[in-house]
C-alpha positions as CSV (number, residue, x, y, z in Angstrom):
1,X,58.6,33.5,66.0
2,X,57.0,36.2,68.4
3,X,55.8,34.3,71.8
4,X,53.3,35.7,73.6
5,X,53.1,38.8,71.7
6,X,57.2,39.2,72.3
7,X,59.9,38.6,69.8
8,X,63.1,36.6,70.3
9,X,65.1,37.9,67.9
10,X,65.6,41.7,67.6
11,X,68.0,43.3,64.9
12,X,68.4,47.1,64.6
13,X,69.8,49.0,61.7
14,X,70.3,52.5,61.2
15,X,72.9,55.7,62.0
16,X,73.6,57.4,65.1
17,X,70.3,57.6,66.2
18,X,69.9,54.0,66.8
19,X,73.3,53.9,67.5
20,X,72.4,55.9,69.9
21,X,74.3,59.5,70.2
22,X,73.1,61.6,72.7
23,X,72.3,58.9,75.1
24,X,75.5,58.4,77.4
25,X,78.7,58.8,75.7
26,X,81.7,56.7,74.1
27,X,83.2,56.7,77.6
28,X,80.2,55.0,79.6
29,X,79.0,53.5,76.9
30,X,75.6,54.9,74.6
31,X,72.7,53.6,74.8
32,X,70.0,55.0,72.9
33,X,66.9,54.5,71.3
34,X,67.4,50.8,70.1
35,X,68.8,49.8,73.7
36,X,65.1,51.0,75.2
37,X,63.8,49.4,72.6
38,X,65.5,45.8,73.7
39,X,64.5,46.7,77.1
40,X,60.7,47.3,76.2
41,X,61.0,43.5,74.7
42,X,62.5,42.1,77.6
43,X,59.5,43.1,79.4
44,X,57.4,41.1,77.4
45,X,59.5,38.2,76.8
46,X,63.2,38.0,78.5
47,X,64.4,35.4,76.3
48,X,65.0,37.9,73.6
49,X,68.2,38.8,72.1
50,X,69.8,41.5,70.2
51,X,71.8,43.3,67.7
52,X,72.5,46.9,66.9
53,X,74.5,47.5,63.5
54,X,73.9,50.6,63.5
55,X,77.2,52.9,62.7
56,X,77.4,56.7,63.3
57,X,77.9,58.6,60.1
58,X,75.7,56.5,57.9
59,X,74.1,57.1,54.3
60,X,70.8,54.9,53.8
61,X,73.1,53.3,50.9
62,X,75.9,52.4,53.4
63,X,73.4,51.3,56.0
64,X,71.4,49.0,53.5
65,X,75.5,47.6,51.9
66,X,76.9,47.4,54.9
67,X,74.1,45.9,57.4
68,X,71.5,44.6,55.6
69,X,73.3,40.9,55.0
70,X,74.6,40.5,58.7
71,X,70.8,41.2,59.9
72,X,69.4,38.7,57.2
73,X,72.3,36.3,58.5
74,X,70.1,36.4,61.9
75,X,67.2,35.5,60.8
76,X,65.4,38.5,62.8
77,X,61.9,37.9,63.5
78,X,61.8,42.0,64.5
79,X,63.8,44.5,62.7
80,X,63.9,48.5,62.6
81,X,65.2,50.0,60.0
82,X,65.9,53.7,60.2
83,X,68.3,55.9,58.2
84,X,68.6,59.1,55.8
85,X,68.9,62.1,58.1
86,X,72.6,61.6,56.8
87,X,71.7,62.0,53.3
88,X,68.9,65.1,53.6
89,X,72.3,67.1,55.2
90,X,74.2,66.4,51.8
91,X,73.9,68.9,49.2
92,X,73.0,66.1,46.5
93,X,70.1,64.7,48.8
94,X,67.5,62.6,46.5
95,X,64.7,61.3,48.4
96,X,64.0,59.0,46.1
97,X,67.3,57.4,46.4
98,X,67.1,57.4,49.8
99,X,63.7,56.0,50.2
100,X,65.1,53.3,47.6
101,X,67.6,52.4,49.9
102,X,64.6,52.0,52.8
103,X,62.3,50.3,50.8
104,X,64.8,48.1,49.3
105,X,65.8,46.7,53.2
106,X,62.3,46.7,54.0
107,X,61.4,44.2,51.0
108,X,64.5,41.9,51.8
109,X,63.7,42.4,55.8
110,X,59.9,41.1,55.1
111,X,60.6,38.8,52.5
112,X,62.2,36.6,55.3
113,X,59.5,37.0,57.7
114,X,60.4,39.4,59.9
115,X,58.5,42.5,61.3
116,X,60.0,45.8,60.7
117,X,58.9,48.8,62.1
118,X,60.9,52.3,61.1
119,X,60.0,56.2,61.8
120,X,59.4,59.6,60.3
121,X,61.5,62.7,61.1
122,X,60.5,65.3,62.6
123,X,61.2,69.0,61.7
124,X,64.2,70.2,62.7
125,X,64.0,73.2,62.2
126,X,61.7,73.7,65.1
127,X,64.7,73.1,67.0
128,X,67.7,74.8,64.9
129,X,65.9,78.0,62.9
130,X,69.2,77.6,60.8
131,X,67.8,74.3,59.5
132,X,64.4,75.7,57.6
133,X,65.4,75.1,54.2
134,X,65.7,71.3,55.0
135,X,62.1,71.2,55.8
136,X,60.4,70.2,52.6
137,X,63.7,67.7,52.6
138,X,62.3,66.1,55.8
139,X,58.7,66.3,54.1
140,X,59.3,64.3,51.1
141,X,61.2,61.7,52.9
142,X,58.3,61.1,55.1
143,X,56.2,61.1,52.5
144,X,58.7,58.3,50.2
145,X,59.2,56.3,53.8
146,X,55.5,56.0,54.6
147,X,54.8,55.2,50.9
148,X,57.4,52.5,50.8
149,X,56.5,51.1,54.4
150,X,52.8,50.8,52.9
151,X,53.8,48.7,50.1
152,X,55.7,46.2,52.5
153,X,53.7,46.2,55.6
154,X,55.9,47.8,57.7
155,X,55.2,49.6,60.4
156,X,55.1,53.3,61.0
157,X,55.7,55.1,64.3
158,X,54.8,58.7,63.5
159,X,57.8,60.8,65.1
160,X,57.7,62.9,62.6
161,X,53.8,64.2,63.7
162,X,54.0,64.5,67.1
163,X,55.3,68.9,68.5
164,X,56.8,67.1,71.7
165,X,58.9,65.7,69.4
166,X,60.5,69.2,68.2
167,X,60.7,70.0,71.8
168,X,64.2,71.2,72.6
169,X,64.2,69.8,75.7
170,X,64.4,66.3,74.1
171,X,67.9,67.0,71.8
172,X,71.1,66.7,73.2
173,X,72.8,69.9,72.8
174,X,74.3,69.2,69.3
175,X,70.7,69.1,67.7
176,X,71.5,66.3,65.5
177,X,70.8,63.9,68.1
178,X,68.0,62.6,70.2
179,X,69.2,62.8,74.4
180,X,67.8,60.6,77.0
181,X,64.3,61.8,77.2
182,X,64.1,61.7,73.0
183,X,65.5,58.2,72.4
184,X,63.3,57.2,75.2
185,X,60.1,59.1,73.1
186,X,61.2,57.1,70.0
187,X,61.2,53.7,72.0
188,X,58.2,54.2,73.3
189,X,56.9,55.1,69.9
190,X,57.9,52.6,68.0
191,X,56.8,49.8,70.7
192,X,53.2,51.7,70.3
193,X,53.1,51.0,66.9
194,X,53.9,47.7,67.0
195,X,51.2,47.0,70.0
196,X,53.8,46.0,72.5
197,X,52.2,44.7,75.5
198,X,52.1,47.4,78.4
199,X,53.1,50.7,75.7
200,X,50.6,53.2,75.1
201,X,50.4,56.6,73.5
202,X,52.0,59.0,76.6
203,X,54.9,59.3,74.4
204,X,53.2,62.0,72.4
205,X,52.4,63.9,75.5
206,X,53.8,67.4,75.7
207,X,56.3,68.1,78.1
208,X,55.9,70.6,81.5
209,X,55.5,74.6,79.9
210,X,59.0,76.2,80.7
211,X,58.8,79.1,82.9
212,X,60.5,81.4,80.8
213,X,60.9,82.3,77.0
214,X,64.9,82.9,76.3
215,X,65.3,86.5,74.8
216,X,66.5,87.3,71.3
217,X,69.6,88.3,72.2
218,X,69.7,84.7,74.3
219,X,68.3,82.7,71.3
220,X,70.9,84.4,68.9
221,X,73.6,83.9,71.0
222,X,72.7,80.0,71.1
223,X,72.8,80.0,67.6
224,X,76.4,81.1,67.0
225,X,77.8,79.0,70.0
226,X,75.6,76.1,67.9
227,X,77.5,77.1,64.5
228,X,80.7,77.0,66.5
229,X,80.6,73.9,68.4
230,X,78.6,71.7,65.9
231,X,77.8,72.6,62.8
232,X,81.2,74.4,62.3
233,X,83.1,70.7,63.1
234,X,80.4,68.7,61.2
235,X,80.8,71.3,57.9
236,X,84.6,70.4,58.3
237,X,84.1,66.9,58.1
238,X,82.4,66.8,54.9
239,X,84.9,69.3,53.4
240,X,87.6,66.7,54.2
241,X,85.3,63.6,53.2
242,X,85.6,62.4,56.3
243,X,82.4,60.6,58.3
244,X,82.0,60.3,62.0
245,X,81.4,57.0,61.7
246,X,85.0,56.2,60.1
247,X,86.9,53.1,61.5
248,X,84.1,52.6,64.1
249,X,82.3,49.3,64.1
250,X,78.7,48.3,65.5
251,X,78.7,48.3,69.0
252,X,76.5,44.9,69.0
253,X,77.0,43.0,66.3
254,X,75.6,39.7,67.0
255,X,72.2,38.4,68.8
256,X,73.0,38.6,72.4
257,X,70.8,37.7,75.1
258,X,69.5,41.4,75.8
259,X,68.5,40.5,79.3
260,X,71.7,40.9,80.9
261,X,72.4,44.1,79.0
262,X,69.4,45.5,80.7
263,X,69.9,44.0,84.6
264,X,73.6,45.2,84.3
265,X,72.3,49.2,83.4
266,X,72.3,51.5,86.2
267,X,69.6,53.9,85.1
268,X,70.9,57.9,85.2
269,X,67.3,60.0,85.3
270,X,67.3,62.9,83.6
271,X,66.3,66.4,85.2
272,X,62.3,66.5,84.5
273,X,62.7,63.2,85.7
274,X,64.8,64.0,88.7
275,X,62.6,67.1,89.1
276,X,59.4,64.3,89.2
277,X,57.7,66.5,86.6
278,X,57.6,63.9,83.9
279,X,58.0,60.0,84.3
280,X,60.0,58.0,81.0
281,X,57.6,56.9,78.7
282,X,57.8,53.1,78.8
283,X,58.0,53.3,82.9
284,X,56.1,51.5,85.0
285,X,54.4,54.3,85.9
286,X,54.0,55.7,82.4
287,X,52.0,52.3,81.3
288,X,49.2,52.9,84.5
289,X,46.2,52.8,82.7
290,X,44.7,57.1,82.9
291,X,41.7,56.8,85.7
């Protein structure tokens, strides 16, 4: 059970986002959304441990088959659950399925005891203008994920609401995926939600104005290089029925001690960090109460 307003036992399911593409690489290892997450925890309490199941390439079916009985094995008294941007990209996409999927996890997650906390999506097309028909996708799967989280008592942290979110600046160049400054928004949000001890709201705060607006000719000309290098690869994939997330297994598959994790983590700042125009949400300096 949670000590001191901490948790011992932390379980994360999901995709690549909790996974955490976009944050480091398969070389130096990823880190991510989740990982922050931990890290957030092991402020509060440093006895807790951790598990990531999350695999890259995943359907909400696949993540709920696949992961759901290992993280009831645990015995979790925290769990996030977060999955279906996999399935609004397919051309069958169902949101109720999906959500089905979700709310299904959710019921056996809280049925055990365990807190679960999960997030909406936010528009994406705000950061790829080739993405605008998915937007009332992304709607009704907000709507089906905040329904289902209602009905379970699980807890919502409102990504999906919040501009800075959209802001480019926090996508790694792909656009699929969150970079360092986005999975640490999403950390930051979710411990919000749950109350953690020392997280606040700064995570919705918009970032420094950019000095310049990129020209038409600039913004087109990031759109084909986008198609070529991503999308292109990604449309590929699916015409083959092949998955990112083929043959790869979860990076942390059982409840390790998530202190050690975190002291062994050389921390790489980002630009606006490096810059000193924006501290990480979930910083020491980001919790300083505003005078």
């Amino acid at each position: 059970m949670p000590v001191a307003g901490g948790y011992l036992r932390y379980v994360a399911l999901g995709d690549s986002q909790t996974e955490g593409l976009g944050d480091g690489d398969d070389v130096r290892g990823l880190r991510g959304c989740a990982d922050r997450f931990a890290e957030l925890l092991v402020a509060v309490d440093p006895e807790v441990r951790y598990a990531n199941l999350a695999v890259r390439g995943s359907l909400a079916g696949q993540v709920r088959d696949r992961q759901l009985a290992p993280a009831l094995a645990m015995e979790p008294d925290l769990a996030t659950v977060v999955a279906g941007v996999n399935d609004l990209l397919r051309p069958g996409f169902d949101a109720d399925e999906v959500a089905g999927h979700l709310e299904a996890m959710f019921a056996a997650l809280t049925g055990q005891g365990a807190r679960v906390a999960t997030v909406t999506f936010p528009d994406i097309a705000r950061i790829t203008p080739l993405a605008r028909p998915l937007a009332p996708r992304i709607t009704a799967l907000n709507d089906r994920i905040r329904e289902a989280a209602r009905r379970h008592g699980v807890v919502v942290a409102e990504t999906g609401l919040h501009p800075v979110l959209t802001d480019p600046r926090l996508w790694s160049p792909d656009r699929l995926h969150a970079g360092p400054l986005g999975h640490a928004r999403i950390a930051a949000a979710v411990a919000d939600a749950l109350g953690l001890p020392g997280s606040d709201d700064s995570w919705t705060r918009p970032l420094p104005a950019e000095p310049l607006t990129p020209s038409r000719l600039r913004t087109v000309g990031a759109e084909l290089r986008w198609v070529g290098s991503f999308l292109g690869p990604w449309l590929g994939r699916r015409i083959r029925g092949r998955s990112s997330g083929d043959g790869r297994q979860a990076k942390r598959p059982e409840l390790f001690p998530a202190g050690p994790l975190i002291a062994g983590r050389l921390r790489e700042p980002g630009p606006m960090e490096r810059s000193g125009l924006m501290d990480e949400p979930g910083s020491k300096e980001a919790r300083q109460p505003s005078s």
